[in-house]
C-alpha positions in Angstrom: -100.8 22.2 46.2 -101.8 25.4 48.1 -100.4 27.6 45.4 -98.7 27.6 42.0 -96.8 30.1 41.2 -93.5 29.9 38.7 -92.8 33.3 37.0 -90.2 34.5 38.5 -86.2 33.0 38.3 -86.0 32.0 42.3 -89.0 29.4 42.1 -88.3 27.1 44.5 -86.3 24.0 43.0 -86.4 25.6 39.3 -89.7 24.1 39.0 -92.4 26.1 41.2 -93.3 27.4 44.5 -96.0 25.5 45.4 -96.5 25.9 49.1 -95.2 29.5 49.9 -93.9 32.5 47.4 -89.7 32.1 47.4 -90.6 36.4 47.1 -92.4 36.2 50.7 -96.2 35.9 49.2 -98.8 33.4 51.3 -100.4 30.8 49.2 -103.7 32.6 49.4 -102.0 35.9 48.2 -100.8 34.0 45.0 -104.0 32.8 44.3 -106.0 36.1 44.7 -103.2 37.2 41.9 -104.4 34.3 39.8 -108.2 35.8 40.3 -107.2 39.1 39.4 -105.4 38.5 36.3 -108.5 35.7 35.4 -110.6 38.8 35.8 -108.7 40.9 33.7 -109.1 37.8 30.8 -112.5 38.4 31.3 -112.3 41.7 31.1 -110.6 41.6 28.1 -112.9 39.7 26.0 -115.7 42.5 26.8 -113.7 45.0 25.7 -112.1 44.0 22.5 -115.9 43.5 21.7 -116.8 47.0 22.7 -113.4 48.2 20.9 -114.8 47.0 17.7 -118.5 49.0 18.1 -116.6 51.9 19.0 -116.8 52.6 22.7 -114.4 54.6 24.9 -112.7 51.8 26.8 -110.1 53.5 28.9 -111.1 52.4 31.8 -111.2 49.3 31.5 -107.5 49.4 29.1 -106.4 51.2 32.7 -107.8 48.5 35.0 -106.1 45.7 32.7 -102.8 47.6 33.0 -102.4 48.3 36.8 -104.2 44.6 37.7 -101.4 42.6 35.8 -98.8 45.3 37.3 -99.9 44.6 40.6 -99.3 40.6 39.8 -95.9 40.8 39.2 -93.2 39.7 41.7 -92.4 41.8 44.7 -95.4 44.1 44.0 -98.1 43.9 46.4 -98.6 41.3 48.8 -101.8 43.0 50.1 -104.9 40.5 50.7 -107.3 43.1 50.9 -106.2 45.2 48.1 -106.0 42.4 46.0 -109.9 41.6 46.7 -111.2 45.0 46.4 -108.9 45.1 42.5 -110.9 41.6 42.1 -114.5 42.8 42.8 -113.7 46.6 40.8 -112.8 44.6 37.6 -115.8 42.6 38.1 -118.2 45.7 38.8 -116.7 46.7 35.7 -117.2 43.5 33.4 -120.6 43.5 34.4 -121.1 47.3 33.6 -119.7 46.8 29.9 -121.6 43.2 29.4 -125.1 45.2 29.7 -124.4 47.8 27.5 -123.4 45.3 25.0 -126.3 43.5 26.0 -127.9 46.9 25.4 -127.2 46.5 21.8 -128.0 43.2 21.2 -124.2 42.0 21.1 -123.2 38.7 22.4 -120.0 37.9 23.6 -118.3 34.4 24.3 -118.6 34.3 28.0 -115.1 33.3 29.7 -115.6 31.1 33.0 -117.9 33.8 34.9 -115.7 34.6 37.9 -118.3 36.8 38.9 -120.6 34.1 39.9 -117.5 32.8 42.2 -117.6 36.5 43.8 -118.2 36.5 47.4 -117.8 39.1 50.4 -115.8 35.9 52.4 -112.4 36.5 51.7 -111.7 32.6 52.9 -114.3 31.5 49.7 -112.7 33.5 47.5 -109.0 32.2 48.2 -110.6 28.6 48.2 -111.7 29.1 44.6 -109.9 30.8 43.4 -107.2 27.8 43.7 -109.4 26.2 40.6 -108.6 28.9 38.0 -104.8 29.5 38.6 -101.8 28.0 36.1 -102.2 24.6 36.2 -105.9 24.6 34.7 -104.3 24.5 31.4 -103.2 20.5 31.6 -101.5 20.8 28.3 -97.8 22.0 29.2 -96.6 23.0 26.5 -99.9 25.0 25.4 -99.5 26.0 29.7 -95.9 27.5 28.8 -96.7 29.3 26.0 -99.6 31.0 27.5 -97.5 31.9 30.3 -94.6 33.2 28.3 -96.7 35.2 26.9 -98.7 36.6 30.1 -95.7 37.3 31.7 -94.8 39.6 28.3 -97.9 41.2 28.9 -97.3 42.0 32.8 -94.2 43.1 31.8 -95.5 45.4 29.2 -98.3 46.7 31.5 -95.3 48.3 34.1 -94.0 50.1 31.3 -97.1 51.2 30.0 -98.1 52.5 33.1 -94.5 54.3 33.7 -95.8 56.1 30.3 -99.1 56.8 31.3 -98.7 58.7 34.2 -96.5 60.9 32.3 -99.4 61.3 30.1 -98.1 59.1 27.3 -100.2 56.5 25.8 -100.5 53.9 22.6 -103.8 52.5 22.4 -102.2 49.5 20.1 -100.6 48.4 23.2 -103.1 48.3 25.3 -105.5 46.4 22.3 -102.2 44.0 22.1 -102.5 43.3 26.1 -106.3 42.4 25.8 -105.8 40.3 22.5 -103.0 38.2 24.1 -104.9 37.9 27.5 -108.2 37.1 25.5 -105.9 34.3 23.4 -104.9 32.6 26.7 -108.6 31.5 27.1 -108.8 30.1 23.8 -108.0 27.0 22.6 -105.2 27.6 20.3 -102.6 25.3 18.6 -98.9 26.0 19.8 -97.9 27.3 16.0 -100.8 30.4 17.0 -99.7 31.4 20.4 -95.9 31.2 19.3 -97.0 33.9 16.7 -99.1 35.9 19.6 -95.7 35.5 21.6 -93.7 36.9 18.7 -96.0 39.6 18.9 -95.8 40.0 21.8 -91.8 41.1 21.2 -93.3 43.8 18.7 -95.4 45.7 21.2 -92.4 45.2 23.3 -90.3 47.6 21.3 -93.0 49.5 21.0 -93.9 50.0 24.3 -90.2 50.8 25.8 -89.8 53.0 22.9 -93.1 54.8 24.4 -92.0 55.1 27.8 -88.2 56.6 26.7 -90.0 59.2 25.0 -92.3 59.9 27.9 -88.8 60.0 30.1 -87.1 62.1 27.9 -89.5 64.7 26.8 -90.5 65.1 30.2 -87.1 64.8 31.8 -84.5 65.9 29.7 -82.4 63.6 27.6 -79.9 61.6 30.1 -75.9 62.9 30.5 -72.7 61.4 31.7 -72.9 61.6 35.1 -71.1 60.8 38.7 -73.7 59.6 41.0 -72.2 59.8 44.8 -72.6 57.0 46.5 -71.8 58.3 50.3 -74.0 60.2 52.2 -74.8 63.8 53.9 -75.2 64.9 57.7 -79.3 65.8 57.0 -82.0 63.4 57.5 -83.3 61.5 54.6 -85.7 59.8 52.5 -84.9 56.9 50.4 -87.0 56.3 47.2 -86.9 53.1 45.4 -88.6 51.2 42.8 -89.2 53.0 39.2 -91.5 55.6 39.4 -90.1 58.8 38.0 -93.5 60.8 38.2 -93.1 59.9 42.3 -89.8 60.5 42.4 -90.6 64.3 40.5 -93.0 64.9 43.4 -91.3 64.1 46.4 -88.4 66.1 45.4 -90.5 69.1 45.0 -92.4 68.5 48.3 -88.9 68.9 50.1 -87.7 71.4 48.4 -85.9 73.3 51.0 -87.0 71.1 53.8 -83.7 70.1 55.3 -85.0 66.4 54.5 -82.5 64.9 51.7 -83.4 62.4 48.9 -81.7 59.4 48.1 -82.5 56.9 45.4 -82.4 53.0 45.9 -82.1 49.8 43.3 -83.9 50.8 40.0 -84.3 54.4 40.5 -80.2 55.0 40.5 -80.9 56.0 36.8 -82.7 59.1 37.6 -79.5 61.0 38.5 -78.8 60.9 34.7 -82.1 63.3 33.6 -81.2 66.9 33.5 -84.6 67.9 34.9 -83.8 66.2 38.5 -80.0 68.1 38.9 -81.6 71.2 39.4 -82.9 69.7 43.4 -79.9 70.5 45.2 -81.4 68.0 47.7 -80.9 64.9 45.8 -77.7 63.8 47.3 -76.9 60.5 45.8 -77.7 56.4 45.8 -78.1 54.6 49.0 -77.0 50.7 48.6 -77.6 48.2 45.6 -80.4 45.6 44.4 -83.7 45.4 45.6 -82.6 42.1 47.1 -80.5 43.9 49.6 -83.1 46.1 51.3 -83.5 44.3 54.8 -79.8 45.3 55.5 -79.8 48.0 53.6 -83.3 50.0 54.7 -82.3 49.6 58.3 -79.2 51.3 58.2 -80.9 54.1 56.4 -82.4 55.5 59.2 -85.2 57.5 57.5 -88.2 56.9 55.4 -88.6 54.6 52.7 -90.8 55.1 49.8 -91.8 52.0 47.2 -93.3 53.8 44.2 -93.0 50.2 41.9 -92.4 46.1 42.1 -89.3 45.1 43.9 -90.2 45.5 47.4 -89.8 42.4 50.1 -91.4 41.5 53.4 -90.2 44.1 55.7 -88.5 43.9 58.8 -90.3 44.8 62.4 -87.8 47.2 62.8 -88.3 49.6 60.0 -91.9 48.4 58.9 -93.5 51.6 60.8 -91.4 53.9 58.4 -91.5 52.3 54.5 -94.8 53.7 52.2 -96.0 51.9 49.3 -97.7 54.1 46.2 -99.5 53.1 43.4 -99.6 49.2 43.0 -97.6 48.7 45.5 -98.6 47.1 49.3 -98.1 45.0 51.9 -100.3 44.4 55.4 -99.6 46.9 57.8 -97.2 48.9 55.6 -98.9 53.1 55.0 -99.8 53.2 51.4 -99.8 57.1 50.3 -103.2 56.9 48.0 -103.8 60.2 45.3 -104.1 60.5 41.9 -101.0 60.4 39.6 -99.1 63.9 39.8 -101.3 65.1 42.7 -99.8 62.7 45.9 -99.3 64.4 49.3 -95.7 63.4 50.8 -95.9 65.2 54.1 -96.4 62.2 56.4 -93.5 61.0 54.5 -91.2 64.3 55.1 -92.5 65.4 58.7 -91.4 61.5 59.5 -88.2 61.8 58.2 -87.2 65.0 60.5 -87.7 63.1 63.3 -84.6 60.4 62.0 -81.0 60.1 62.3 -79.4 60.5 59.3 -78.8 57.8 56.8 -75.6 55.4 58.2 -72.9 55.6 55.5 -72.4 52.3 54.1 -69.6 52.9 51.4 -68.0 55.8 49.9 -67.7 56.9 46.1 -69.5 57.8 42.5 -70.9 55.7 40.0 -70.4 56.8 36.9 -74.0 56.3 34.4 -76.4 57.7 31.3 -75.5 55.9 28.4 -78.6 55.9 27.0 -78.9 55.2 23.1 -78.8 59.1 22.3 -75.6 60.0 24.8 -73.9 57.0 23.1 -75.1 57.7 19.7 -72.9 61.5 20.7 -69.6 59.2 20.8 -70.5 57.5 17.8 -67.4 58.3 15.8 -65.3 57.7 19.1 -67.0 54.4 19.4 -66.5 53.2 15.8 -62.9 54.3 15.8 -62.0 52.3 18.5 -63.6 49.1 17.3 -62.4 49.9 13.4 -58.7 50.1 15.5 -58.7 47.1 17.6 -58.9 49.3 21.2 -62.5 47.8 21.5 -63.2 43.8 20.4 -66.5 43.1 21.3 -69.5 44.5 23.3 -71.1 42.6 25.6 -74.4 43.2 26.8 -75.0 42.2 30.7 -78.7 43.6 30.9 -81.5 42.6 33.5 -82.0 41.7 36.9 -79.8 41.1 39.8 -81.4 38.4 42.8 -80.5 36.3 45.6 -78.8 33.4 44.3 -75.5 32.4 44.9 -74.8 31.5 41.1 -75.2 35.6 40.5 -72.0 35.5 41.2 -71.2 34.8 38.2 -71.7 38.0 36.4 -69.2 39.6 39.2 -67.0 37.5 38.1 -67.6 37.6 34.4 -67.3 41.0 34.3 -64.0 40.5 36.2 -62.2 38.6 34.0 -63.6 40.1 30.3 -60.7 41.0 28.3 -59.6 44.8 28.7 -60.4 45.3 25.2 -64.4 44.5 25.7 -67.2 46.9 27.0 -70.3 46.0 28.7 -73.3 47.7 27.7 -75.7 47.2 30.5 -79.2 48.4 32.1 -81.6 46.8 35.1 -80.3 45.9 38.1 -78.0 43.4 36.7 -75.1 46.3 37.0 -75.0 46.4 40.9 -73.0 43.1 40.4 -70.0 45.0 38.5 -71.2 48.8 38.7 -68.8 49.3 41.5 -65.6 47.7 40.1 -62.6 49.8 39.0 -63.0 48.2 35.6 -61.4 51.3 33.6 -61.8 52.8 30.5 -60.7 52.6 26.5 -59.5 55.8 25.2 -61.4 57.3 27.8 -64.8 55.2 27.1 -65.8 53.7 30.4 -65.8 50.2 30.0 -68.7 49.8 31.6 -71.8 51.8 30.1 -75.0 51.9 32.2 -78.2 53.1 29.5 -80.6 53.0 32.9 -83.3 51.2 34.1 -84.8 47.9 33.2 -86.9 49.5 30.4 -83.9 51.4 29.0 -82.8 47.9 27.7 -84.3 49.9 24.5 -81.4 52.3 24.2 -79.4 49.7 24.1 -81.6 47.8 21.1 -81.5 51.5 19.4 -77.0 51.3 19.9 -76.9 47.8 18.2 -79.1 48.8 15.2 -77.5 52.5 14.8 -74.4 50.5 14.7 -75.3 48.2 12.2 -76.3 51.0 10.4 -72.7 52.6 10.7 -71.3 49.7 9.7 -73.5 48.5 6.7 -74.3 45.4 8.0 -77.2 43.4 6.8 -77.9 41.7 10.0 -77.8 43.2 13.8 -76.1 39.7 14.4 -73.1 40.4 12.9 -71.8 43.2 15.0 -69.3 42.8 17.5 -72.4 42.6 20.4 -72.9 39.1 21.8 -75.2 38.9 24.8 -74.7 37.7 28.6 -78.6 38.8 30.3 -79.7 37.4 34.0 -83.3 37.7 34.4 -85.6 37.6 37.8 -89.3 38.9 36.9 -91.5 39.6 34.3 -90.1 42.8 33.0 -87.1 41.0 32.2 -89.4 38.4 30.1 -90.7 41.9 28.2 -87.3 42.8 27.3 -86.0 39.0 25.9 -89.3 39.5 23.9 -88.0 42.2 22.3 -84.5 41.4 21.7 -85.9 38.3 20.0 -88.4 40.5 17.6 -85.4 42.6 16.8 -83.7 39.6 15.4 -80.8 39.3 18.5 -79.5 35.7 18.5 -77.2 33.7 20.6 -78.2 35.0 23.7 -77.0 33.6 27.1 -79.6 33.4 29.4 -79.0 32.9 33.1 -78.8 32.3 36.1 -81.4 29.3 35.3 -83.7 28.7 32.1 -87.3 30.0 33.4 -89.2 27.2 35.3 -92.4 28.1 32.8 -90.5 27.1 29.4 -91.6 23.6 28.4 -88.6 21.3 26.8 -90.7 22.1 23.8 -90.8 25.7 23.8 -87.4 25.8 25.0 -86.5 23.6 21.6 -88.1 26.0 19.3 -86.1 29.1 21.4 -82.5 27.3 20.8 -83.8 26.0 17.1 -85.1 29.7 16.0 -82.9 32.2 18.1 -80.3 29.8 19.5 -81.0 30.9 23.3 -79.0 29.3 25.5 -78.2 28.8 29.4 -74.8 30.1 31.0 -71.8 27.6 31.8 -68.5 28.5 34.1 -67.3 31.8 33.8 -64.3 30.7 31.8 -66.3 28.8 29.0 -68.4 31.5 28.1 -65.8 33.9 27.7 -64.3 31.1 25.3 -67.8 31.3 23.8 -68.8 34.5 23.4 -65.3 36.5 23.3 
């Protein structure tokens, strides 16, 4: 194989791309990923050591964070960014070994990858072939340590979200470099399904970080009608997750005649007070991330990729998208700057020079249920289920994609019983967000907490209403659970739901590739996960 590469729910075949990314990544650019994140192993062991004598390791807790980030699907596809990441972590292993070595501490070496270092970018993407998934033979130990990687990735995006607001747990970030460290040990399978239950700990813990960081510094999110048509000024459309970006570029055209626009995952910023007052930000351009080709070109203007979910662009809008932070691609402009200080101007004296955007559709969305605006109707919300008006919740979290079989959750939603809600947040919601699904005694029926991450508000809902109604376990509320996944994030938040106790989940529109039969028999045996059937038998199911 040239590559191997299965973390994300389009794997070619449901069992692993092996020649070329199904996401657009070269075989070589999938294993310089598998370098970087052996490095960050590597890493990981030094500093855990140096964490126990005491040393300031923020650093290297910040290179471990933003070099599994930039490892995730759709995040950068960059050769050359991936190799200088490589040989930065490696300047810095080698910088923490001798001060250890400084006081006479040893450390267990992990498989030096900085012997394999080179200034030949061929060399390095020929080696680093020998150090990628498949060097664990065992599958079922291989699953597990990938489950629980792909937690970790997935943990690392939201911990960075966080830290650039100047939030931070350093638990966390000792969590990330334990599980990384236990993935180059040889553990039995009953040790890393406890580090992968864990794992579902920090989870919580780390999406309950980053909604304080986005509340605190954002307001708390309101009921609100996002337009989804556009205006007669040129524009600039901002996608990914990034609300630190998204803060800056809306000051920087402040009064510029250039509008702002939002894209895929970053529709949820409409909902935070602080953002209303920029009477520039106009509305939500298109849908999923999946969408962009089509979507970007008819935009006219700029693009800016602050996060994952970007896509080999076209030729003809290539010369106007900008990637930030760990985001690239080859011969797309990366805007480079510390966090909070990033000069937009190329960006905004670009976008005065385009049309403006091409209307595409016309309308509002209607969004920010997160766990405290819902927790406001809580008396409305119990009345109505005590009543009968409401029969079940169903929560359609996650991650929309390419596939075909995603239409399913259109036409789930669709046929749902008027007398259910869906409680939903990720990308998922572009495949029902638009319908004319109604309300119940004036409680939309469809109630959108936010991004990805904001899958936590809707943890925080189910508890508070266990809570309401004295229930001893979260399992017996009217709540059953329909999630699609795509990437790693989406891994994170399972995690979670399964340390909170959640059971009977659906999972769709496949089983991930990297679940052994094994592991996937302890998931159904503990948590009862399953896979989605027709539309019509899970509504049997689960309604």
């Amino acid at each position: 194989m040239s590559m191997f590469c299965y973390q994300c729910q389009e794997t070619a075949a449901g069992k692993g791309c092996s020649v070329r990314g199904v996401c657009g990544k070269e075989d070589q650019t999938a294993r310089l990923q598998d370098l970087v994140i052996y490095v960050a192993k590597g890493l990981s062991i030094y500093a855990l050591k140096a964490d126990e004598l005491g040393f300031d390791t923020k650093k290297y807790d910040f290179y471990i964070m933003e070099s599994l980030f930039m490892t995730i699907t759709n995040a950068n596809f960059d050769d050359h960014v991936i190799l200088a990441k490589i040989k930065e972590g490696l300047s810095l292993k080698e910088e923490l070994k001798k001060e250890l070595l400084a006081k006479d501490v040893k450390v267990d070496e992990f498989h030096d990858a900085a012997s394999w270092y080179t200034d030949s970018e061929d060399e390095m993407k020929e080696k680093a072939q020998y150090i990628g998934i498949l060097a664990a033979e065992n599958e079922d130990i291989r699953s597990l340590r990938e489950l629980l990687t792909y937690g970790i990735k997935g943990m690392a995006a939201y911990a960075k979200h966080a830290y650039v607001l100047g939030y931070k747990d350093e638990s966390i970030f000792n969590f990330m470099k334990k599980g990384l460290k236990s993935t180059t040990e040889e553990l039995p399978l009953d040790q890393l399904i406890a580090l992968v239950v864990e794992c579902g700990k920090f989870a919580v813990d780390v999406m309950a970080l980053l909604d304080k960081a986005n509340t605190e510094t954002y307001g708390t999110p309101e009921i609100t009608k996002v337009n989804i048509g556009v205006d007669t000024n040129p524009g600039i459309l901002i996608s990914g997750h990034d609300l630190k970006d998204l803060e800056q570029l809306l000051k920087q055209t402040k009064d510029s005649g250039v509008d702002v626009y939002t894209h895929g995952e970053m529709l949820p910023a409409h909902y935070y007070p602080e953002f209303k007052k920029y009477d520039n930000f106009k509305g939500n351009y298109g849908n999923a991330w999946w969408l962009q080709n089509k979507e970007f070109e008819s935009f006219n203007g700029p693009i800016l990729m602050t996060t994952n979910c970007i896509i080999p662009p076209r030729d003809s809008y290539k010369d106007r998208i900008f990637t930030t932070s760990v985001v690239g691609f080859a011969g797309v402009k990366h805007i480079t700057g510390k966090e909070g200080e990033k000069d937009f101007s190329e960006i905004i004296e670009l976008a005065k020079t385009c049309p403006a955007p091409t209307e595409i559709e016309t309308g509002e969305i209607v969004g920010g249920f997160a766990h405290s605006t819902v927790l406001s109707l809580a008396d409305k919300v119990i009345d109505a289920v005590k009543s009968g008006a409401i029969k079940k919740f169903v929560v359609m979290a996650g991650c929309d994609g390419r596939m075909k079989s995603r239409e399913y959750y259109t036409d789930f939603a669709k046929k749902l019983p008027q007398d259910t809600v869906i409680l939903t947040a990720g990308c998922a919601k572009y495949r029902y967000n638009k319908l004319d699904l109604g309300d119940i005694g004036g409680i939309p029926r469809v109630l959108d907490a936010g991004q990805c991450n904001d899958s936590y508000s809707l943890a925080v809902i189910a508890l508070k209403l266990k809570e309401a109604f004295e229930l001893e376990d979260i399992n017996e509320l009217p709540i059953v659970y329909n999630i699609a996944w795509y990437e790693q994030k989406a891994v994170t938040v399972l995690l979670a739901l399964l340390y909170l106790g959640v059971k009977n989940i659906h999972l769709g529109p496949t089983l991930p590739a990297f679940l052994s039969p094994t592991v996937v028999n302890f998931l159904v045996e503990t948590f009862n996960i399953s896979g989605i059937d027709t539309v019509e038998n899970d509504i049997a199911k689960l309604i």
